[in-house]
Structures are given as C-alpha cells and as structure tokens.
N, C-alpha and C positions, 0 to 999 in steps of 0.2 A: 801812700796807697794810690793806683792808677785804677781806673775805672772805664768802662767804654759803654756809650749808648749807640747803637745801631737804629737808625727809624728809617721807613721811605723814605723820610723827605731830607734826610741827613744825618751825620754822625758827631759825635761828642767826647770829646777824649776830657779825662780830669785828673789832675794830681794832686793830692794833699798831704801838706807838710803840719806841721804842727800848728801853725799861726794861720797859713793860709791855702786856698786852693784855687789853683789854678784851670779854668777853664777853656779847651780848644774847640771852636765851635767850626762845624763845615756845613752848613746847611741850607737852602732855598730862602731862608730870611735873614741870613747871617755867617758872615766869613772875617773871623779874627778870634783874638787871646782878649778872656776876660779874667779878672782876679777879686776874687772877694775871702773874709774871713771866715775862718775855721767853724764850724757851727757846734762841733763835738759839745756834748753827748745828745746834742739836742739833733732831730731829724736833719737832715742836709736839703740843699735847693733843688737834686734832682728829685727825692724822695718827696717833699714838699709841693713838686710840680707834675706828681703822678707820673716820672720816667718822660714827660712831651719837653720834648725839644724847641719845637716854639712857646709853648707856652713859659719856657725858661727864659727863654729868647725875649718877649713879649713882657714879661715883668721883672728884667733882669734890677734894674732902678730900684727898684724894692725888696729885691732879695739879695741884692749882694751890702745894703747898705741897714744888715735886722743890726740892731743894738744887742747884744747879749746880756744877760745878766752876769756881774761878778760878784763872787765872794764878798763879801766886807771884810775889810781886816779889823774892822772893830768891833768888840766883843757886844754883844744884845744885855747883857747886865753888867753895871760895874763891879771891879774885880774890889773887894774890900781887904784890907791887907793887916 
C-alpha cells in the first residue's frame, strides 16, 4: 500500500509490505528513509501520531520499535487424548 501526507512543513511518502513499512520523510526537521514494522491490524504510526509529520518525526525511537503481540502457538488448555 503507498500512502502520502502532505503538511506545510513537509511531505511523507509510505510503503507497506506485509512485514514492514517503509518511510520517506522530506520535511523541516527531517530528510531520509525510515523502516519499521508492520503494525496490521492494530492503528499505524501515522494514524497513532494524528497524521503530524513532526510529531512522527519526534518520536520515531518509539514507534518504530512497539513490540506487537503474537499468537501463541500453544494451545490455553491441554489437549487430553
């Protein structure tokens, strides 16, 4: 999926693949390629940072690095056979 934020202060391009998403940042506090993971189904970092560019910018340390939760592959009761 590609994505674009448009702000005054600068622009945002995103791509996300299954595992991870890529961010291009062009803006007054920030010019490069960031990468962090996939957040599905749970909100995303733009959505999370109310659509602000800096403030994505500003706590990137923290959001690119949320721990998700996984499935367990072990079952919650044993299986008796």
């Amino acid at each position: 999926m590609f994505k674009v934020l448009i702000e005054r202060r600068g622009i945002l391009f995103s791509i996300t693949t299954k595992s991870r998403a890529y961010f291009f940042f062009a803006c007054t506090n920030f010019l490069g390629i960031r990468v962090a993971p996939t957040t599905d189904p749970y909100p995303g970092i733009v959505e999370v940072c109310d659509y602000d560019i800096s403030r994505i910018v500003q706590n990137w340390s923290k959001l690119a690095n949320i721990k998700l939760r996984e499935k367990s592959k072990i079952p919650k009761y044993p299986v008796v056979g």
